[in-house]
C-alpha positions as CSV (number, residue, x, y, z in Angstrom):
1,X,6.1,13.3,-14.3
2,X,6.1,16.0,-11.7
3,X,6.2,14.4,-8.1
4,X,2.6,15.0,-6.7
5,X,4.0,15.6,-3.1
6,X,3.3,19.0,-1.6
7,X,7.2,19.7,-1.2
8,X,10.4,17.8,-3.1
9,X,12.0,15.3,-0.8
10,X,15.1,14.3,-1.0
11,X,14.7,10.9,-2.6
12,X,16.8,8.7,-4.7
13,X,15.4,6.7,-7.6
14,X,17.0,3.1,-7.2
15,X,16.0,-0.6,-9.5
16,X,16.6,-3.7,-8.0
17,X,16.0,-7.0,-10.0
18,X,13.8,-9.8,-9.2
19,X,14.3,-13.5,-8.8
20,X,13.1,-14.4,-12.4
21,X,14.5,-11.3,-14.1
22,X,12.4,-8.2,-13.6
23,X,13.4,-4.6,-12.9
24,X,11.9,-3.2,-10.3
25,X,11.5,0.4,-9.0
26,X,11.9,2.2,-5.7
27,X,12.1,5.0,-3.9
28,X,15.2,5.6,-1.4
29,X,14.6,8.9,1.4
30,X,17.6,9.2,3.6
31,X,17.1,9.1,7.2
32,X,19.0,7.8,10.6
33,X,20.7,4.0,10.4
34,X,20.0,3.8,14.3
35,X,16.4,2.5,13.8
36,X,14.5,-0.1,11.4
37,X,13.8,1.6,8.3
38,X,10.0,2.3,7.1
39,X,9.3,0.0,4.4
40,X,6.0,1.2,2.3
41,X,3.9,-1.1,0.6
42,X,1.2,0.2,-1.8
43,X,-2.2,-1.2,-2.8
44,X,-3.8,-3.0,-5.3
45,X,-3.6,-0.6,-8.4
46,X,-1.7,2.3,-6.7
47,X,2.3,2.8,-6.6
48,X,4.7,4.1,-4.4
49,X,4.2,8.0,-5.2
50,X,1.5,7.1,-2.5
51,X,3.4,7.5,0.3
52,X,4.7,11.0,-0.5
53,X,3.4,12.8,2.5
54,X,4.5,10.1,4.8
55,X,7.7,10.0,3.6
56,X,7.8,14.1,3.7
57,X,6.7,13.6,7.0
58,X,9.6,11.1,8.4
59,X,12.3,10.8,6.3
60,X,15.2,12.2,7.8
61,X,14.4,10.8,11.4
62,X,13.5,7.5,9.7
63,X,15.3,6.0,6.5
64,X,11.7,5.7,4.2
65,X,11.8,3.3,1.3
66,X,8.6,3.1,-1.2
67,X,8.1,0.5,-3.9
68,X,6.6,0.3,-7.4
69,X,5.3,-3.5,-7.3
70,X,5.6,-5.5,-10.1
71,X,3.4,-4.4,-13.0
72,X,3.0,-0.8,-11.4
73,X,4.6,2.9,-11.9
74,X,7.9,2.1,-13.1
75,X,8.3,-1.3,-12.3
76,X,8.4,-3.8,-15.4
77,X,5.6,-5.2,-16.4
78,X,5.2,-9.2,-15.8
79,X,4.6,-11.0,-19.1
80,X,2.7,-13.9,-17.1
81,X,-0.1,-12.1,-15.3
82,X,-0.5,-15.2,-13.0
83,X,2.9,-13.8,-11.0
84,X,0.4,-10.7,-9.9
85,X,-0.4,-12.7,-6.3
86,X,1.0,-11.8,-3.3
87,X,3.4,-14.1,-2.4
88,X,5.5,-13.3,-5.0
89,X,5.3,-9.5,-4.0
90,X,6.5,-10.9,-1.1
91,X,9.6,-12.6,-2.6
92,X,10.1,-9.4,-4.0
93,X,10.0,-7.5,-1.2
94,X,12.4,-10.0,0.6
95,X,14.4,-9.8,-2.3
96,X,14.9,-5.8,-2.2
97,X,15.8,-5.8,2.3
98,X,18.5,-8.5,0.8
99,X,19.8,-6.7,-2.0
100,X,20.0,-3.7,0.5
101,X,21.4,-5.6,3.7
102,X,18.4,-4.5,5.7
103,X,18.0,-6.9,8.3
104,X,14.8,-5.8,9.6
105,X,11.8,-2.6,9.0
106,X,8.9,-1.4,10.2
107,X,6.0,-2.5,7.4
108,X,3.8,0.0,6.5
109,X,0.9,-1.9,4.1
110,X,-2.0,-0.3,2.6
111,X,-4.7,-3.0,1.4
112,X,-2.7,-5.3,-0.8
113,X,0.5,-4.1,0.7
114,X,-1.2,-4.8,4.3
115,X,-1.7,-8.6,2.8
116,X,2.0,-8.8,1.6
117,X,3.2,-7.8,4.8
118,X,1.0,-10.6,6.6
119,X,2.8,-13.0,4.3
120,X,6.4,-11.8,4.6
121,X,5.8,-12.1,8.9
122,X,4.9,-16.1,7.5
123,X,8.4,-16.8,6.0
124,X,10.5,-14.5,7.7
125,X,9.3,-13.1,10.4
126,X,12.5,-11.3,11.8
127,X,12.1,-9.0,8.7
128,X,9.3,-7.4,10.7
129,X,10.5,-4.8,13.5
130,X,6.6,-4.2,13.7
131,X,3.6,-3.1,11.6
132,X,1.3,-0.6,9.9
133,X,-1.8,-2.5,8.1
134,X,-4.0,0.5,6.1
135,X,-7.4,-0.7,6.0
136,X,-6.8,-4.6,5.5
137,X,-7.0,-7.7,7.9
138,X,-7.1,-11.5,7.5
139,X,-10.5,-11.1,6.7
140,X,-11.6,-8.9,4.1
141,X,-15.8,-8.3,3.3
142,X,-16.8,-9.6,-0.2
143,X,-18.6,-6.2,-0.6
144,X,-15.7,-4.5,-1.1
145,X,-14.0,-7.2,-3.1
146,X,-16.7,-6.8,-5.9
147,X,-16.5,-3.1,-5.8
148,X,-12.8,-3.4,-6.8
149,X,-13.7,-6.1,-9.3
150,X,-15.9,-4.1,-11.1
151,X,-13.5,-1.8,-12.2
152,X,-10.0,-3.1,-12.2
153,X,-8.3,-3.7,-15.2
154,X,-10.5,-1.9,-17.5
155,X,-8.5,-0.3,-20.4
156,X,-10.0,3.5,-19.9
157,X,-8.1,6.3,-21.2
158,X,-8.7,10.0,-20.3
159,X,-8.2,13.1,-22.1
160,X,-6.7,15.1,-19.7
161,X,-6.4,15.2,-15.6
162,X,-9.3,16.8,-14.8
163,X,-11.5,14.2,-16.3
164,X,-9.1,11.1,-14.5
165,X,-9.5,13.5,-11.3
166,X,-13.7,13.0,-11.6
167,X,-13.0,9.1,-12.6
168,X,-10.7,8.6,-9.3
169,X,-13.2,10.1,-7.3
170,X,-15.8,8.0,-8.4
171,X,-13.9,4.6,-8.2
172,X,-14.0,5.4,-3.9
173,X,-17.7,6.9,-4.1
174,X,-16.2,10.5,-3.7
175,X,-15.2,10.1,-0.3
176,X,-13.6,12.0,1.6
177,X,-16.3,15.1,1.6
178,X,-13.9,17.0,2.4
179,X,-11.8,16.4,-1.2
180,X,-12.0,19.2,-3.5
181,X,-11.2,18.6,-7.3
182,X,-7.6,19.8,-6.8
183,X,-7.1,17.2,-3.9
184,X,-8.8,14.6,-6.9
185,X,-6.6,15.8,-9.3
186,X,-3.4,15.6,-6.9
187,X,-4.4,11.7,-6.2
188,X,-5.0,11.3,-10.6
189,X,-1.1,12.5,-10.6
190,X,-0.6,9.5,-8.1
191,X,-2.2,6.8,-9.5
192,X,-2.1,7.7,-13.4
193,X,0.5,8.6,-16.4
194,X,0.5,10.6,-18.9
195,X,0.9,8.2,-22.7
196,X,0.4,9.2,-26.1
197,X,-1.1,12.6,-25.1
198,X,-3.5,11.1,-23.3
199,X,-4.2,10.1,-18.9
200,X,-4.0,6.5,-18.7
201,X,-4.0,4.3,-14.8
202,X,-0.2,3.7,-14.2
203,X,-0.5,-0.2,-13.6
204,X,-0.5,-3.3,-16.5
205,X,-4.2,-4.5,-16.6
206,X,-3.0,-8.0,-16.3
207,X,-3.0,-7.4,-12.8
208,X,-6.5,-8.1,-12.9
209,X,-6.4,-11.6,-14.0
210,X,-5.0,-13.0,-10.6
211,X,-7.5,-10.5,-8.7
212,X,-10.6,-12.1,-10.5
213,X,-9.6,-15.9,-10.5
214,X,-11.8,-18.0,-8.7
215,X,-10.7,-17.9,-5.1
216,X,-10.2,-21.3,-3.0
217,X,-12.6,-23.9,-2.0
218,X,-12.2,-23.4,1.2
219,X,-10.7,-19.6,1.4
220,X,-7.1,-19.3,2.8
221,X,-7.4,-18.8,6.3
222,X,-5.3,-15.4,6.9
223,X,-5.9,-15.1,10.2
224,X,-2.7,-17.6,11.7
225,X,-0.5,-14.8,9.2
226,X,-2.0,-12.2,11.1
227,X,-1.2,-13.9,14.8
228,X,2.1,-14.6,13.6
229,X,2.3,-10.3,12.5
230,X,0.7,-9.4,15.9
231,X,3.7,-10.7,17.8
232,X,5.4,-7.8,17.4
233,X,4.0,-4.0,17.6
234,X,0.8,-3.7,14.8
235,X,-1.0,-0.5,14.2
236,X,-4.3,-1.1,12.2
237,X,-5.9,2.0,10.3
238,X,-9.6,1.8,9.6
239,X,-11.7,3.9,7.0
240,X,-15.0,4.1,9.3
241,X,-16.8,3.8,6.1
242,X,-14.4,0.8,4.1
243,X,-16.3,-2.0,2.7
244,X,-12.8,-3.8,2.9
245,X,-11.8,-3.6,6.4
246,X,-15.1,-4.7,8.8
247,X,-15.3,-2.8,12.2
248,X,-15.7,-5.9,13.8
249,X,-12.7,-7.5,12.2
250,X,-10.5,-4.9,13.2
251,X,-11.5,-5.2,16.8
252,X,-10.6,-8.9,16.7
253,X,-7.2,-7.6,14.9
254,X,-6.7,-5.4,18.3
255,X,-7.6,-8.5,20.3
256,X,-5.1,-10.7,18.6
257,X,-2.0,-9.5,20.2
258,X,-0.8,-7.4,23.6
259,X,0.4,-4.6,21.3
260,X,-2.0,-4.3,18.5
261,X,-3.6,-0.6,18.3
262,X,-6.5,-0.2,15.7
263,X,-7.6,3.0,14.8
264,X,-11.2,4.1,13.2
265,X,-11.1,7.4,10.8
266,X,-14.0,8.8,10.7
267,X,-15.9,9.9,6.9
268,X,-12.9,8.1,5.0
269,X,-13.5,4.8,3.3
270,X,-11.2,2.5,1.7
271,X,-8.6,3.6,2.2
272,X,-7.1,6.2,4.4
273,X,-5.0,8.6,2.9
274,X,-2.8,8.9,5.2
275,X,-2.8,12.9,6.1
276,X,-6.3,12.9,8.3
277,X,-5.0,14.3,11.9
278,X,-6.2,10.6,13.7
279,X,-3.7,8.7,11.6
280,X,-1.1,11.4,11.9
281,X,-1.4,11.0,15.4
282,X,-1.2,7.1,15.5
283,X,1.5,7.1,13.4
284,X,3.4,9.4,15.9
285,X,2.4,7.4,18.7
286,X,3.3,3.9,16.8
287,X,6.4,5.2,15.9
288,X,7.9,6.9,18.8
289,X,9.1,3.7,19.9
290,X,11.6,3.9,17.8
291,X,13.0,7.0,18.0
């Protein structure tokens, strides 16, 4: 498939295997050895082809890797769907920086990946130069939960890009306004493959089994994950309209640390894209002290 990014980076397509025997897919852009590299962690149903524009946007002056999870883009598929929690993505992920000799990177974690990262900083936090958490915290409303819940894992095929364009669209209540149908179609390239002539969601349903398993009586308390992760530099990106990411639990997330920076984008939901001008900016800012 075409990549969906608005030029071709320079990128090289790498596999790394897993502790129990997987093949797993990522993304490699080149950029300087001087500085952590930017490690980019996708969300629930998504994929690395996600982080396109960011990586169009830094590579070069920053070494950008992007991962398929497990059960995603071209990552194998798990045959037992209970290994789709987080804390083996994050054995994963700790098993890819080893494979690679990469002592430490900047995490960059949208929603799920946000989680992941939260969960790496818990067994190894020296991995974690410092943080980027799109739209996710140690609390997450149940709202948004069911939203996802609803559709997840649902075995829908479409007939050709335009109509996956309208069902994206409609899976985040068509926001942003500002989206037209190309921008819809663009994301469908993202997040769905072409199979047997047909447009099919580029992720193994059994994801969904983990997702919708009855949580813990009591709920895992995130929030010591997330004092442990604000220790270091942590940017926070909020949709001003997510039902994922509260407004009031992101200002306790900036009030959890002495360098914790959250950052409110206004008529986005869950979760930013990535190329609106406020997170643009942050990412400039939370970045420069690297460079």
């Amino acid at each position: 498939m075409p990549d969906p990014s608005p030029s071709e980076p320079n990128f090289r397509e790498c596999r790394w295997t897993s502790s129990d025997g997987l093949s797993l897919y990522y993304r490699d852009y080149p950029g300087s050895a001087d500085r952590p590299p930017l490690l980019c962690l996708h969300g629930l149903t998504r994929n690395s082809r996600d982080f396109a524009q960011i990586a169009d946007r830094y590579a070069g002056e920053f070494r950008v890797i992007t991962l398929d999870f497990r059960g995603r883009g071209q990552s194998d598929r798990d045959p037992t769907s209970a290994n789709y929690v987080p804390n083996v993505y994050a054995n994963d992920v700790l098993g890819l920086l080893n494979s690679l000799g990469i002592e430490k990177a900047i995490f960059f974690g949208t929603s799920l990946g946000g989680l992941v990262t939260m969960i790496v900083a818990a067994l190894e936090d020296a991995r974690i130069a410092g943080s980027i958490l799109n739209d996710i915290g140690p609390d997450i409303d149940p709202e948004g939960l069911r939203r996802i819940g609803s559709y997840v894992g649902t075995n829908i095929r479409f007939r050709d890009w335009d109509e996956a364009a309208v069902h994206v669209a409609a899976l985040g209540g068509g926001l942003p306004a500002r989206f037209s149908h190309a921008d819809w179609v663009r994301i469908a390239r993202q997040v769905c493959r072409e199979e047997d002539g047909e447009v099919v969601l580029d992720y193994d349903r059994g994801i969904a089994d983990a997702f919708k398993a009855e949580p813990s009586d009591p709920p895992f308390d995130m929030w010591p994950l997330f004092r442990g992760l604000a220790a270091k530099p942590v940017l926070v990106l909020r949709g001003e309209l997510s039902d994922l990411l509260t407004a009031d639990t992101a200002k306790q997330m900036a009030a959890a640390g002495t360098d914790v920076e959250a950052v409110s984008v206004p008529g986005v939901g869950h979760a930013p894209w990535l190329d609106e001008p406020e997170v643009t900016d942050a990412l400039d800012r939370f970045l420069r002290r690297w460079t």
